[in-house]
C-alpha positions in Angstrom: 103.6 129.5 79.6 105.5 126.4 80.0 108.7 128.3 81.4 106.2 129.6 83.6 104.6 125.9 84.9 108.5 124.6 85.4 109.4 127.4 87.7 105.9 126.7 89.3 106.5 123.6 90.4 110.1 123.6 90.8 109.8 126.1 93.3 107.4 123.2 95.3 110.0 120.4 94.8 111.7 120.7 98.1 108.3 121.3 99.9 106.8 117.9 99.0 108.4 114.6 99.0 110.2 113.0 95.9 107.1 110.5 95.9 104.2 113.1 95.6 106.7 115.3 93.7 107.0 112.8 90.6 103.7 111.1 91.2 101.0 114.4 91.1 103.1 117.5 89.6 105.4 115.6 87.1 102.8 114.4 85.0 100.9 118.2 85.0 101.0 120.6 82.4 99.7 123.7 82.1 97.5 124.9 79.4 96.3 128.5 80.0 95.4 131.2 82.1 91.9 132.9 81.8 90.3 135.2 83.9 92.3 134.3 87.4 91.9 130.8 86.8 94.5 128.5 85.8 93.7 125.5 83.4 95.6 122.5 83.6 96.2 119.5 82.0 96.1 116.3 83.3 96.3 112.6 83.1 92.7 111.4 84.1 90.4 112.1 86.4 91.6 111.3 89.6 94.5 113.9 89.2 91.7 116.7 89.7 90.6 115.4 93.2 93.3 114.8 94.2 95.0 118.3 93.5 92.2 119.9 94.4 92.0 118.6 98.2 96.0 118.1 98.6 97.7 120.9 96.6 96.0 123.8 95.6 96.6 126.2 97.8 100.5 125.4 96.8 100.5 125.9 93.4 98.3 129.2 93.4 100.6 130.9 95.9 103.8 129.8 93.8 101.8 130.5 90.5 101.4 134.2 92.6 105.5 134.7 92.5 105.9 134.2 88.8 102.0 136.7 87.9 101.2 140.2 87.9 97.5 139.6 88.6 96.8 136.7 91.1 94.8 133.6 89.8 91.9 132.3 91.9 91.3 128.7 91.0 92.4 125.6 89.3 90.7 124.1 86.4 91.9 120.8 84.9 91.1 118.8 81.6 91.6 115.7 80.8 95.0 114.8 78.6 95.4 111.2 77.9 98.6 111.7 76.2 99.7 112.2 79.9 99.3 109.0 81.2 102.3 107.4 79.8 104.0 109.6 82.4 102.1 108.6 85.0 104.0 106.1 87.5 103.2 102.3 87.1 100.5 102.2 90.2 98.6 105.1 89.5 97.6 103.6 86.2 94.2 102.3 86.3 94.5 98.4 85.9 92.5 96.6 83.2 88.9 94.8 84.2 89.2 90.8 84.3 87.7 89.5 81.7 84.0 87.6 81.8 85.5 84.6 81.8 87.8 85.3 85.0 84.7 87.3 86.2 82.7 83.9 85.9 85.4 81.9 87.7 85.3 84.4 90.7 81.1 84.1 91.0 81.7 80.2 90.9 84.6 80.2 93.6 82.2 82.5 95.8 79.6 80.1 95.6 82.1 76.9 96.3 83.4 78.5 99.3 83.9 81.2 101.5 86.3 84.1 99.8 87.6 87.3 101.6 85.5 90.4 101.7 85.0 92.2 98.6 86.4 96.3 98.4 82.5 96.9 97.3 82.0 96.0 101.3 83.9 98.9 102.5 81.5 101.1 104.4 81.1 104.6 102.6 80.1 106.2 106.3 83.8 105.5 107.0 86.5 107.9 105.4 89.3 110.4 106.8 86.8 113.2 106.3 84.8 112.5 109.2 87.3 111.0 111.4 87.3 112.9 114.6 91.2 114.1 115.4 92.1 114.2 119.3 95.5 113.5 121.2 93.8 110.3 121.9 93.9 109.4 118.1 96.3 111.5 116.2 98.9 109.0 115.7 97.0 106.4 114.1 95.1 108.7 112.3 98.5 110.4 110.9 100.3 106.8 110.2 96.8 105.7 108.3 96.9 108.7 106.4 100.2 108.0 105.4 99.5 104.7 104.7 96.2 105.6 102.7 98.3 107.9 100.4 101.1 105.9 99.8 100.6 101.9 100.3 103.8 99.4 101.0 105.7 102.7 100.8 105.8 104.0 104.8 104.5 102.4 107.9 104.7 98.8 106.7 103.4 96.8 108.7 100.8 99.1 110.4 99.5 97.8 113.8 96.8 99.6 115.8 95.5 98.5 118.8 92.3 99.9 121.4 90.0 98.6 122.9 86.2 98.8 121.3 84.5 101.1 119.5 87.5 103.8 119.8 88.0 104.1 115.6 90.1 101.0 114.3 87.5 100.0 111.9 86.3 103.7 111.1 90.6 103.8 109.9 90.7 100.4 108.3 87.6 101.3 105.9 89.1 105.2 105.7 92.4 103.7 104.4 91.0 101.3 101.9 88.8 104.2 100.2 92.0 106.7 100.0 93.8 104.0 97.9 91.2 103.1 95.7 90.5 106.8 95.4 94.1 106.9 93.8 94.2 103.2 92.3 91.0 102.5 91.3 92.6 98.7 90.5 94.4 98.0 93.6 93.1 94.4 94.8 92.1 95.4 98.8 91.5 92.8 101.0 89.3 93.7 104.0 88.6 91.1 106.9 88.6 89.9 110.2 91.2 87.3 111.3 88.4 84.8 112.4 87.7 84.7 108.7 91.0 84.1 107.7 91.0 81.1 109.7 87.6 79.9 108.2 88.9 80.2 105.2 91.8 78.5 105.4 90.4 75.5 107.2 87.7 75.4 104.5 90.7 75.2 101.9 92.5 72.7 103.9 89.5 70.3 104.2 88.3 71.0 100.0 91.9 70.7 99.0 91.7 74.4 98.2 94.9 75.5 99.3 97.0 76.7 96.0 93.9 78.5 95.4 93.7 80.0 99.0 97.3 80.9 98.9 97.5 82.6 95.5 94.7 85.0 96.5 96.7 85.9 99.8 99.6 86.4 98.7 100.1 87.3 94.7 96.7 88.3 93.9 96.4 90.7 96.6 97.9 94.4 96.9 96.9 95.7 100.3 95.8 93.3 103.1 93.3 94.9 106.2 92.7 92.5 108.8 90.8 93.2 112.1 91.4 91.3 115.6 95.0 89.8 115.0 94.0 88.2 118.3 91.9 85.6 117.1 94.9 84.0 115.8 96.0 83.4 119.8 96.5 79.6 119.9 95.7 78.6 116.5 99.1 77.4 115.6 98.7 75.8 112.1 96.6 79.5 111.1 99.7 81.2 112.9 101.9 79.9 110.6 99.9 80.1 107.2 99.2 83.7 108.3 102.9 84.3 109.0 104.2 82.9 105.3 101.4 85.3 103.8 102.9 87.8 105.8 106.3 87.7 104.1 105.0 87.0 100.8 103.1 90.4 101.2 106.0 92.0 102.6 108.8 91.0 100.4 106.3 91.8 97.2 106.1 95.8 98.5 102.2 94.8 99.5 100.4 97.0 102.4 99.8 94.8 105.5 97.5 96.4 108.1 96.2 94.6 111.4 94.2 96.0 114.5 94.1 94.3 117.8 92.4 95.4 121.0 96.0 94.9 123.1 99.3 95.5 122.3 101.1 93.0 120.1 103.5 91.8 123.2 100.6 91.4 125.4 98.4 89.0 122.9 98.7 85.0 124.8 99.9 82.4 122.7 101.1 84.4 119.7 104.0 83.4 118.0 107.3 85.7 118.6 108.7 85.7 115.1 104.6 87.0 114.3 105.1 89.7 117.5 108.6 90.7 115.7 106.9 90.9 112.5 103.9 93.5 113.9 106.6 95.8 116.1 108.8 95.8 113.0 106.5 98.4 111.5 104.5 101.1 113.2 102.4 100.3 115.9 100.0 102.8 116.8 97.7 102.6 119.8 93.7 104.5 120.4 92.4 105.3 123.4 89.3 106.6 124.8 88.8 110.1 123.6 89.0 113.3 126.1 86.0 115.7 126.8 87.0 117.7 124.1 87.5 115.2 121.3 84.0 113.7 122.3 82.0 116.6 122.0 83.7 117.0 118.7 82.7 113.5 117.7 79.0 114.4 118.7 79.0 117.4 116.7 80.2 115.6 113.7 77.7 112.9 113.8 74.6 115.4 114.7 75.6 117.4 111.8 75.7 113.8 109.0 72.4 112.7 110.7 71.0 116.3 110.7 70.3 116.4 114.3 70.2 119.8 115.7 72.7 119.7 119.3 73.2 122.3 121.6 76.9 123.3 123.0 75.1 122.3 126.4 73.6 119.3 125.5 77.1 118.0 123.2 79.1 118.9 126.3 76.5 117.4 129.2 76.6 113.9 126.8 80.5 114.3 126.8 80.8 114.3 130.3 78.4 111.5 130.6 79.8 109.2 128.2 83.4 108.1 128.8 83.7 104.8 127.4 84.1 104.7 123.6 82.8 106.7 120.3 80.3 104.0 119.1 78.2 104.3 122.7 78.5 108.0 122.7 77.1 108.1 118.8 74.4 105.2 120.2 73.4 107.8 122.5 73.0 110.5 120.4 71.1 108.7 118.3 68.6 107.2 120.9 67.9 111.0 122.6 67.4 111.8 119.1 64.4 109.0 118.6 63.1 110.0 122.3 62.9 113.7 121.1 60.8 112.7 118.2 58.7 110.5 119.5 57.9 112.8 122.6 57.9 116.0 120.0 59.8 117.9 121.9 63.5 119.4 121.3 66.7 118.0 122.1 67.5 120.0 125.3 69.3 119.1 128.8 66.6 118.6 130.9 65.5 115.8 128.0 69.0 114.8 128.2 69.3 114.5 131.9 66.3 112.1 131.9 67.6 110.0 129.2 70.6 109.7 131.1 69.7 109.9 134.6 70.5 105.9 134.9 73.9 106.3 134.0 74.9 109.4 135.8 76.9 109.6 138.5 75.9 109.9 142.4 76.3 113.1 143.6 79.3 112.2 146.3 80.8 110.3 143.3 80.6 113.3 141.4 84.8 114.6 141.0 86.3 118.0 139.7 90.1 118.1 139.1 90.1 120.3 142.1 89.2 117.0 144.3 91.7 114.6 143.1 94.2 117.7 142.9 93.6 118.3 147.1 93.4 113.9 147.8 96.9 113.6 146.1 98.3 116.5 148.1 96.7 115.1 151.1 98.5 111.6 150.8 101.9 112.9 150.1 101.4 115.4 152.5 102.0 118.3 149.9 100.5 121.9 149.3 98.2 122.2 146.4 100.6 125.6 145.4 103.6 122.9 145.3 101.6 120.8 143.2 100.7 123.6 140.4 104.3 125.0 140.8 107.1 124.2 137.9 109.2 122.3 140.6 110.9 119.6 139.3 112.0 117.2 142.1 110.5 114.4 142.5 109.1 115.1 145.6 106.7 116.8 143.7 106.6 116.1 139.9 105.6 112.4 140.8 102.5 112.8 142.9 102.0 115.5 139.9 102.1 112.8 137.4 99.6 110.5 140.0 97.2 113.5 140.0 97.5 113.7 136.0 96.8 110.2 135.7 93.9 110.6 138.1 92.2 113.1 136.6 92.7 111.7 132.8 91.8 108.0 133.9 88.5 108.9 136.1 87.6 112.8 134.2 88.4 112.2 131.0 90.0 115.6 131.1 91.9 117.3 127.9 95.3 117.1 127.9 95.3 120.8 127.5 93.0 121.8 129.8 94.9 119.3 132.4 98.2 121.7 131.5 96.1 125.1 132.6 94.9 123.4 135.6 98.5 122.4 137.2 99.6 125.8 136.5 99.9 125.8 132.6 101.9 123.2 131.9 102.1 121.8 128.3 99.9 119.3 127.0 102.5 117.4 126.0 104.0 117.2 129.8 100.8 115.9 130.6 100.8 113.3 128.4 104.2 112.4 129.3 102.8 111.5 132.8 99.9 110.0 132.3 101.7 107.5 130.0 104.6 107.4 132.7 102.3 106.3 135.3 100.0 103.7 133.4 103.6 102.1 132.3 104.3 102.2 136.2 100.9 100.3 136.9 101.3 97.6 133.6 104.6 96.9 135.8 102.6 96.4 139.1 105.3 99.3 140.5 104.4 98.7 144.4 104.8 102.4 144.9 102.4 103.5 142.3 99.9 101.2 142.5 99.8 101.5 146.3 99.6 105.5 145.7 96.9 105.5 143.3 94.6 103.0 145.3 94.7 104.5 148.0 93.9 107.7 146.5 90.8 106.1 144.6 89.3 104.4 147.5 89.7 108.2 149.5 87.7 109.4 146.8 85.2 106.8 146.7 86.1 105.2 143.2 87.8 102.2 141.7 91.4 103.3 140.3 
């Protein structure tokens, strides 16, 4: 049986990373096989969720090679003897005592202390995180950094504007490493509360004390709107010292901003070099696609029955981030209840009917498609074709733009439309074009004004 296990898992080794490798199958034994399912043995609890959700699937197929009758399932029990193989920062850390405990609640009640893991918000995990091409990056690198802290991706930066998903990540990432190190010290909060903090230590002659919980006590540091820090010079550089401390120690370090790190006024450079040293990972407002999605999701946790016409009407309404388009959901849900009567589109269009457009402001891709050929004096045929001059492929990339920035088209449904191009040649152009723009380009920005103000809208 144990030849059997070793074959198993050996056969995985080049299919997972060294990391995962030695942290989740190294430790695992096997301990029998009964009726199609296989019983394992392992460490402690966490070992079965996280096997269960993550690697499964693996070890049944390769269990498959090696068996006459295929096995079904996984069963684990517990094996403490196991743990000594477990690596160092999987090992559940011990409690403080009551004294330290006791020290803590005073300190909290002397002065303001960083927000506690307990204040993570359970509605906010990986789970019900809406994936889109708008997202997928910094959903991937938190992921990353969720499963494997100080490891990859260090520092993390993600900037958007409002309510796209930074915080939704932030919260996601903290639970994913206490999921795995139920002992990690997490430290979640904004960087106006940094500041408080440390002027509050400054003026109470605090500032051992504010330091040592920064940056030796603490094992992964979240901390939204980096921004606030813009101008605060002596903050800048207390923040910038806990930085390295963090850094140098192997420690997580995770920020959010609503602009990119370059582009935030009166920030240190050696702070900038610091945040583009890592990954930096930008969110932006989610396609059509991705936002009925998001409404789906959140009708389903709230238990709200939604119509496909209704999800996609809403979609098409809403444009500007995911909290207003849940807000919205939520408030046609309290009309429908109030009025008893179902959640369809004509209630929809009346809930709505303040925020919809006017009908001559009303686009398709078609109009913007027939304006940009019009200004650069172009057939709509050339437009759709695979011609690659740039007589053509750049007022392609304006229409792209167009149609992205003022539709909130799909990148993949904006590939079918210019005559099935790839999503990711979309994307190419709509981020060619906004870089063009962010440059003030006279050509561009002349171009796509003049095309907005032909079709009635602000570009």
């Amino acid at each position: 049986m144990n030849e059997l296990w070793e074959r198993t898992i050996e056969s995985l080794r080049d299919r997972l990373s060294a990391e995962n490798f030695d942290t989740w199958l190294a430790p695992v034994r096997i301990d029998a096989i009964e009726d199609g399912t296989v019983v394992l043995r392992i460490p402690n609890r966490f070992y079965a969720d996280w096997i269960s959700n993550h690697y499964q699937d693996l070890l049944l197929e390769a269990l498959q090679a090696h068996l006459d009758s295929a096995p079904t399932r996984l069963r684990f029990e517990v094996d403490e003897a196991l743990q000594a193989k477990v690596k160092p920062r999987l090992a559940p850390r011990r409690k403080p005592s009551k004294a330290k405990r006791s020290l803590d609640s005073e300190r909290m009640r002397r002065g303001p202390t960083p927000i506690r893991v307990s204040d993570l918000n359970p509605k906010y995990s990986f789970d019900n995180f809406v994936v889109g091409p708008s997202n997928q990056l910094a959903h991937a690198a938190s992921v990353a950094v969720g499963s494997a802290p100080g490891k990859r991706y260090n520092p993390l930066f993600i900037y958007g504007g409002v309510g796209l998903g930074k915080t939704h990540l932030m919260n996601a990432m903290g639970h994913r490493i206490l999921q795995d190190d139920p002992g990690a010290t997490i430290l979640y909060l904004s960087a106006e509360r940094f500041t408080n903090e440390f002027i509050w230590a400054l003026q109470n002659h605090r500032i051992d004390e504010f330091r040592r919980r920064y940056r030796e006590d603490c094992d992964v540091l979240l901390m939204d709107d980096i921004q606030f820090l813009a101008g605060r010079d002596q903050t800048q550089e207390e923040f910038f010292h806990t930085f390295n401390a963090l850094y140098h120690s192997d420690k997580q370090i995770v920020v959010t901003s609503d602009v990119y790190p370059q582009q935030i006024a009166e920030m240190e450079e050696r702070l900038i070099s610091r945040f583009q040293s890592g990954m930096v990972a930008d969110i932006q407002a989610p396609e059509v696609d991705t936002r009925v999605a998001i409404l789906k999701k959140k009708a389903e946790a709230e238990r709200i029955h939604l119509t496909d016409d209704v999800a996609h009407f809403i979609a098409q309404v809403v444009k500007s981030n995911v909290r207003e388009l849940e807000g919205t959901l939520l408030r046609l849900a309290v009309k429908a209840e109030l009025l008893g009567r179902p959640i369809d589109l004509e209630l929809a269009k009346e809930s709505l009917r303040s925020v919809l457009p006017a009908p001559e402001q009303a686009l398709s891709v078609e109009d913007i498609q027939r304006a940009v050929c019009s200004y650069f004096n172009l057939k709509l045929s050339e437009l759709k074709s695979r011609r690659r001059h740039r007589a053509v492929s750049y007022p392609r990339q304006v229409a792209m733009y167009l149609c992205r920035q003022r539709l909130g088209t799909s990148y993949p449904e904006l590939g079918e439309r210019f005559g099935g191009k790839d999503h990711t040649t979309v994307i190419s152009a709509v981020r060619k074009i906004s870089g063009l723009l962010e440059q003030d380009d006279e050509q561009t920005v002349g171009a796509v004004e003049a095309i907005a103000r032909q079709l009635g809208f602000t570009a």
